[in-house]
N, C-alpha and C positions, 0 to 999 in steps of 0.2 A: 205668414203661414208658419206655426207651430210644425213639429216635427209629430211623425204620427203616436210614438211614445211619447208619457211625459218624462221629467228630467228624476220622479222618484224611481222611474224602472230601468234606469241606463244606468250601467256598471259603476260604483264611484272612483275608479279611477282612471272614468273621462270624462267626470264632471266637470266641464270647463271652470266653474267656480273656482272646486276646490286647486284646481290646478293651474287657474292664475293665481293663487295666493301661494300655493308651492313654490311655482316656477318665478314668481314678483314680475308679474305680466300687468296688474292692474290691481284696484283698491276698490271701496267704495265706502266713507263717511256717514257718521250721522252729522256731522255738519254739516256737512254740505248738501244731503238729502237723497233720498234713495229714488235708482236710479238714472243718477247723475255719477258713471263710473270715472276713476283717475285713471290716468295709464301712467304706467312706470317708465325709464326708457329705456326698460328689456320690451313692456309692449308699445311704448311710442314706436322703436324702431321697425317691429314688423309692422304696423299697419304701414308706414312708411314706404316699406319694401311693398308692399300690397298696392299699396296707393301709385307708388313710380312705375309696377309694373303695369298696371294697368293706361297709367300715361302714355308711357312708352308706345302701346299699341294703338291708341287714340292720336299721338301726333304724328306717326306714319302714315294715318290717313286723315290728316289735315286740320284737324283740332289745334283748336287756340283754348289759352286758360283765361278765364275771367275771374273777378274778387268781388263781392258783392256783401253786404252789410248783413247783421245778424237779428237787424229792426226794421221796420215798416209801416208807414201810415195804414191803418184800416183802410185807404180810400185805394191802395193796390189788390187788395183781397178782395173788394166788394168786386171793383171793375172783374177779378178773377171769378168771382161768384162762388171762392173759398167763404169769406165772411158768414155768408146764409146757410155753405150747408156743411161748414165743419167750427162756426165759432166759439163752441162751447169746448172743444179742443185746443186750442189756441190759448198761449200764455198774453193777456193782456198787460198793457203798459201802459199808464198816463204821466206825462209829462209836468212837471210844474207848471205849468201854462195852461195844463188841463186838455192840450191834445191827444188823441186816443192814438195807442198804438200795437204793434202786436210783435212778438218773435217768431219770426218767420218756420212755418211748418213746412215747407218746402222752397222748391230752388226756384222752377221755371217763370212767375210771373217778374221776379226781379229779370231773369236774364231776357224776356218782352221787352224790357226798359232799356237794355245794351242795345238789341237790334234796332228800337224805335227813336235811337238816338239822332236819327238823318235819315232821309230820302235815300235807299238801297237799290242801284239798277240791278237788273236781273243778270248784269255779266258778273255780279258777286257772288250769289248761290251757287250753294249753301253756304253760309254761313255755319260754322259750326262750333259752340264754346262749349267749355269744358271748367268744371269745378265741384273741387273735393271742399266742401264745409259742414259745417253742424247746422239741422233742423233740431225745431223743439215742439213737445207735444204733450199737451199734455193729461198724459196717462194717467186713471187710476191706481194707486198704491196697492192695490189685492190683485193686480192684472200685471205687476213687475213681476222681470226674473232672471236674473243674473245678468249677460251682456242681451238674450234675446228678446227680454223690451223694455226700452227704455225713454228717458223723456229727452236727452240730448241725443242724435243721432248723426254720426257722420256719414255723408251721402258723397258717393263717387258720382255726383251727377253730371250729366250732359244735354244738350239741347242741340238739335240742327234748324235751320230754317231754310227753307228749300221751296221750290217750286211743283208742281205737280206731278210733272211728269221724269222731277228727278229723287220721290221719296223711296220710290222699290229698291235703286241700288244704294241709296243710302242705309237702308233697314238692312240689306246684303251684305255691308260694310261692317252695320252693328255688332251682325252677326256671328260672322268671321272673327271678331275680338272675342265672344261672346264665348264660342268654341275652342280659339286657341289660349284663352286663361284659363279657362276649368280644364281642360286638357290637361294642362300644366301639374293638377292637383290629381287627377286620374280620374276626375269626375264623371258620371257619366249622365247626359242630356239629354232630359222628354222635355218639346217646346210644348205650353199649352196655349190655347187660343183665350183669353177672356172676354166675353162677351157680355154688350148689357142684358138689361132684363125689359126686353119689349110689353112686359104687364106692367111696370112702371117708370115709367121714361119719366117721370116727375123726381126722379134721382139723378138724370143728368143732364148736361147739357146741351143745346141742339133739337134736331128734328130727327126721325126716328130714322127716316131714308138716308140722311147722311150718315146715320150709326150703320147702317147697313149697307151703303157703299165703300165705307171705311173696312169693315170687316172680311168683306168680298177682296178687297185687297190686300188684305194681311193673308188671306186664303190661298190668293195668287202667289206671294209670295216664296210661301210656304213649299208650296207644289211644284215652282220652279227650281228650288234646293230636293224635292221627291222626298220629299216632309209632309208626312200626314198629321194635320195638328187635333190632339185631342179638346175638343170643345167643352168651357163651363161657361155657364150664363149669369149676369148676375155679380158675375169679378170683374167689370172695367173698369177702371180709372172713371169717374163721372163725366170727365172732356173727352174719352179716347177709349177704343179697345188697344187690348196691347197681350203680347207675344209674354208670357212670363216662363221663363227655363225652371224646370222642378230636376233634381239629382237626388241622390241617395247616398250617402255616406259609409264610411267601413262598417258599421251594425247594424244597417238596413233602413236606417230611416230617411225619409223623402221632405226634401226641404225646397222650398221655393226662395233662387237667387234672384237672378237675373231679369233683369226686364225692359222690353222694348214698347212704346206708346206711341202709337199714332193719333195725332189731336189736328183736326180741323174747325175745331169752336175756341180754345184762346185766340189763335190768331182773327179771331171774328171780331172776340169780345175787345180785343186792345187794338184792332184796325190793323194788323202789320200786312204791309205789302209790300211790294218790288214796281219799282217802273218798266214795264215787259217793252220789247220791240218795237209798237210801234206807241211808245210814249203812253203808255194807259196803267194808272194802278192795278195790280193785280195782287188776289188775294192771295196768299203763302201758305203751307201746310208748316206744320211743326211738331218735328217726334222729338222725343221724349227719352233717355238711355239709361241706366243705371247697372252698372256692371255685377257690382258686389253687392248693389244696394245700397245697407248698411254695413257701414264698417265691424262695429259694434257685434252685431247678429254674425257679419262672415265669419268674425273673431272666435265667436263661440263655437259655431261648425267646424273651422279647422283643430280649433283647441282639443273637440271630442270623437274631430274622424282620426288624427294622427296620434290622440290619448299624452298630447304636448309631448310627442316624441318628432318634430318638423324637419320638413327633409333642411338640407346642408344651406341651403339659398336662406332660408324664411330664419335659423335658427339663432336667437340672440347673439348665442357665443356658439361661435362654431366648430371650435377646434382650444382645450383644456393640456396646457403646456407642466407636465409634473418632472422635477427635479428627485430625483430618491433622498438624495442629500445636500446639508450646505455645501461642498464640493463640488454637485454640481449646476449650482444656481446660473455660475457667469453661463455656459455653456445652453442653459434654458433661454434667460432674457436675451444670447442673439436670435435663438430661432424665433422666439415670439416676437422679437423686435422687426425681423424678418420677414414673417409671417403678414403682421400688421401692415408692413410697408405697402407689402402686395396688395390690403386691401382685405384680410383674412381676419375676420373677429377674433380674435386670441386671446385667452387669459392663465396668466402665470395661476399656480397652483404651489404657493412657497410650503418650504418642510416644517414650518408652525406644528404641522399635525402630526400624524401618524401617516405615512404613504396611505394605508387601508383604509382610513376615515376621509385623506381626502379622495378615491377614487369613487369610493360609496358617495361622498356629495358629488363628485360628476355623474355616477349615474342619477342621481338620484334629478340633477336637473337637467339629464335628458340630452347632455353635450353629444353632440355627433361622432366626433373624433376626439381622443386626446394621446398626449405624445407621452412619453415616457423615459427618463432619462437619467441613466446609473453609470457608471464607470466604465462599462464597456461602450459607452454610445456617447459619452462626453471621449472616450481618444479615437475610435472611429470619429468624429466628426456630424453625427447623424443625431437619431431618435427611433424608439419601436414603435410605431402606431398601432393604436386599438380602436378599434372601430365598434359604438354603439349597436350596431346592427348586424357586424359580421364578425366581432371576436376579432384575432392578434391577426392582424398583417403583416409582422414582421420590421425590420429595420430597413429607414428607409434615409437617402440623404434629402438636405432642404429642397436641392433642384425639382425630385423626384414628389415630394411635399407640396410646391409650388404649383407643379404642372397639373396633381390629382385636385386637389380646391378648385384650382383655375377650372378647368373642366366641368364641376363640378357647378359652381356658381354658375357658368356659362348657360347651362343645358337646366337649366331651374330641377334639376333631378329632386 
């Protein structure tokens, strides 16, 4: 889902574009092909930090990671009943051998093949994997647009497999991640309901009653949290309705993140089941999770809700260590030596320049903090800190340094 503006009426300097090539967040080649974006590792490391946070909160509730390949025999996508109704999407691949094959455009029917690895009793459920990798899709060239679409896609995907009667508090569990990461960001969360489109059910999977007892359930859900969900018809997943979170960013516009799937037709179509109590296969449900979704696309909304000005946690470089002079360089590299120890992103700022040239390129890339350090603060012992967003805080020692970052990073402020 496109942002209700396009990207020619938002301010340009929160063009995410322009401001990953400012800030050296990421690339994009004509050799390599448009697209297909590079990340730098100013922006490897926040997806990074994007990515682990969102772990973090998935293996608190029971998530395991899986690794799964970036190819596929066609004969996995048909069984999915992806082949027939998105193959002209799909990058094909033939083998020397003349085997067909295809780059996978999503995650779930591989991680069907982890669960259906053995006979699963029902004292295992849920089953729950987890995995951050790239789909590919492929998009026409007049429908690209910076990080928000693109033909490699990194997906924070996840899968449960579960039993019937244990998917409500799994989708509750979702949830809870769902809320306390965009929280983190200040975001604020309308769920909507996506539902299909009962005049043409020849677009999904299944029978029309199971789409509607699936939906009744997601309803329940809902109402049990005293979440009234706004209803579209027409937006499911072809195997699943699903729960999709829409938020609004610092200029008002309303982006669809997050998303939660309820699918009771894969596990039809690939047979997965559980040996229940008393010794009988029994059929499985399997949702569906995507936190961030796309990496890529989250990338671009943070980039233009904070205008690449990112809070203390997410910021490359966190904290811009400035010496006034060669004099007092040794007294810079221990606090930055210092700093790093802790765990503090720190980058010296040597006297190469003019003091004024270099603080103008701190701001200019947006550094959170930087420290400042003249004669009276190399024999004190310390540094004056200046803060991006509140002007001089005054002189401060490393302890004192040590404990506001720490805090800082802790509380994802």
């Amino acid at each position: 889902m496109s942002p209700k503006d396009n990207s020619s009426e938002k301010p340009k300097h929160r063009d995410h574009r322009e401001l990953g090539r400012e800030l050296e967040l990421f690339t994009f080649s004509d050799l390599v092909g448009a697209g297909l974006p590079l990340w730098t590792p100013k922006g490897t490391l926040m997806r990074n930090l994007l990515d682990d946070f969102v772990w973090e909160l998935r293996k608190k509730r029971g998530y395991e990671q899986v690794d799964i390949p970036h190819l596929t025999k066609k004969d996995l996508y048909e069984t999915s009943g992806h082949w027939e109704k998105f193959g002209e999407e799909l990058f094909h691949v033939t083998s020397r051998e003349g085997h067909e094959f295809a780059l996978k455009p999503m995650n779930c029917p591989h991680h069907t093949q982890i669960y259906a690895m053995r006979p699963r009793s029902y004292r295992e459920l849920p089953v729950r994997y987890a995995n951050t990798t790239k789909v590919y899709r492929d998009e026409q060239t007049g429908e690209l647009g910076g990080l928000v679409r693109v033909r490699s896609i990194t997906q924070d995907d996840a899968h449960v497999f579960c039993r019937r009667e244990q998917f409500a508090k799994e989708i509750a569990a979702i949830w809870d991640i769902v809320e306390e990461f965009y929280g983190a960001f200040g975001f604020p969360l309308a769920p909507r309901l996506s539902l299909h489109d009962p005049e043409h059910m020849e677009k999904y999977l299944g029978e029309q009653a199971l789409w509607e007892e699936m939906a009744d359930s997601l309803r329940d859900i809902a109402r049990g949290r005293g979440v009234r969900l706004h209803e579209q018809f027409g937006e499911a997943a072809f195997y699943g309705p699903k729960i999709d979170f829409v938020t609004t960013d610092s200029i008002g516009r309303e982006w669809q993140v997050a998303t939660i799937q309820l699918d009771m037709n894969l596990p039809e179509r690939f047979d997965l089941a559980c040996i229940n109590e008393n010794g009988e296969r029994e059929r499985i449900i399997m949702i569906h999770a995507a936190i961030m979704g796309s990496l890529e696309r989250f990338m671009a909304i943070l980039i233009e809700h904070y205008a690449g000005a990112f809070p203390f946690w997410l910021s490359p470089v966190q904290v811009a260590v400035v010496p006034v002079g060669e004099a007092h360089r040794g007294h810079a590299e221990r606090i930055r030596a210092t700093l790093a120890e802790a765990g503090v992103r720190a980058k010296a700022y040597s006297d190469d320049e003019t003091l004024s040239k270099r603080i103008r390129e701190i701001k200019t890339q947006k550094i959170p903090y930087f420290l400042v350090i003249g004669d009276k603060e190399a024999a004190a012992g310390c540094a004056t800190l200046e803060s991006r967003d509140a002007g001089t805080l005054g002189q401060c020692a490393t302890e004192e340094l040590l404990k506001r970052f720490a805090d800082e990073n802790a509380r994802r402020a």
